[in-house]
C-alpha positions, 0 to 999 in steps of 0.5 A: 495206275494213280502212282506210276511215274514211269513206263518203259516198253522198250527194246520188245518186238510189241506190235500194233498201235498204242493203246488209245486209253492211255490217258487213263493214267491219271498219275500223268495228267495230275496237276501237282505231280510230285505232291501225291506220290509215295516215295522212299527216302532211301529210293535211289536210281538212275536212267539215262535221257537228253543224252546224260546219265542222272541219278534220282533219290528220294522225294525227287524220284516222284519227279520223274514222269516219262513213257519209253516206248522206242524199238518196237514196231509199233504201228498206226498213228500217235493218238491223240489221247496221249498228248493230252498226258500234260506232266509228261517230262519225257516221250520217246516213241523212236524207232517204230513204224507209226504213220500218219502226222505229227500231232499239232496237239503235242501242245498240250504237254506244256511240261515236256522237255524231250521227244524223240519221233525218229526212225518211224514213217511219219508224214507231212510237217512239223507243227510250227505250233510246237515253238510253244513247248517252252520246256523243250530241250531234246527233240528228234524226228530225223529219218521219216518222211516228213516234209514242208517248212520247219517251224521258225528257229525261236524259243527251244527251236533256236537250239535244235540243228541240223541233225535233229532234222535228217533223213527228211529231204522234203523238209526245208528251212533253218537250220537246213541248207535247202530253202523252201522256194526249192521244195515241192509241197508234195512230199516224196513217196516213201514204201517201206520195204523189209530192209527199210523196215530193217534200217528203221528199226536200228537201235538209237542211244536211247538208254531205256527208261523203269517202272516205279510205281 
């Protein structure tokens, strides 16, 4: 695994919670991504991310370090051992049924440039700690049950708007209309039923990712 640059699970009916080992690829925690990796100067590919399509060839398909684990159902927490895979450019763990908190320590992927958390059950607030992802251009977490102030509209945080944000009616603040004097601190209830499930697990527009190792 000291060579793999992409991981695409997406779009399988995979269950369970993610694999907690998944720091032992070391390819994704590498200091100097792009310098140790074998690559093909005749290599040529393209994926689709941030809402655009790219092509990569040669020396810069060792570059793109991404996990794309959307449309599964996928369930427990986010574990913390995966954000500590620091070279990470792009996570997509949409349309699942994790729970639990978004994990304060998504800190740690200081090279991320997208996340996408959208269509899960995750609970509780967004970490105003992640205004320190200076590299973050794409991030969803629409359609969960989250609640709470959102982080202050600074750095990437000043791009993202309202649609980032739907389908969370206990949150507040901007870019939303509803201020947080107007919010209860305890979240709505939410229980999944079958065709909650169902909705959750509707495809996004997320093209899925390959391996290349």
């Amino acid at each position: 695994m000291r060579h793999l640059h992409v991981l695409d699970l997406s779009r399988n009916n995979l269950s369970g919670g993610i694999p907690k080992c998944i720091d032992n690829i070391t390819s994704w925690t590498n200091e100097t991504p792009g310098l140790n990796f074998p690559w093909d100067p005749w290599t040529t590919f393209e994926f689709n991310t941030k809402g655009r399509s790219y092509t990569y060839r040669g020396r810069y398909t060792s570059y793109l370090l991404a996990i794309d684990m959307s449309l599964n159902r996928s369930t427990g927490t986010i574990p913390l051992q995966m954000t500590q895979l620091d070279q990470i450019r792009t996570l997509n763990l949409s349309n699942n049924l994790l729970t639990g908190q978004i994990p304060v320590t998504f800190t740690n992927m200081k090279q991320l440039e997208s996340l996408d958390l959208s269509r899960n059950i995750l609970s509780g607030k967004v970490p105003p700690e992640l205004i320190q992802l200076n590299f973050l251009e794409v991030f969803y977490v629409s359609f969960n049950n989250l609640s709470g102030r959102l982080p202050l509209p600074i750095g990437q945080f000043g791009a993202f708007d309202k649609s980032c944000y739907l389908g969370n009616p206990g949150l507040c603040g901007p870019p939303l209309d509803k201020e947080c004097d107007e919010v209860l601190e305890k979240p709505p209830s939410f229980f999944p039923n079958k065709a909650t499930i169902n909705t959750l697990l509707l495809p996004s527009l997320c093209v899925p990712f390959f391996f290349f190792f």
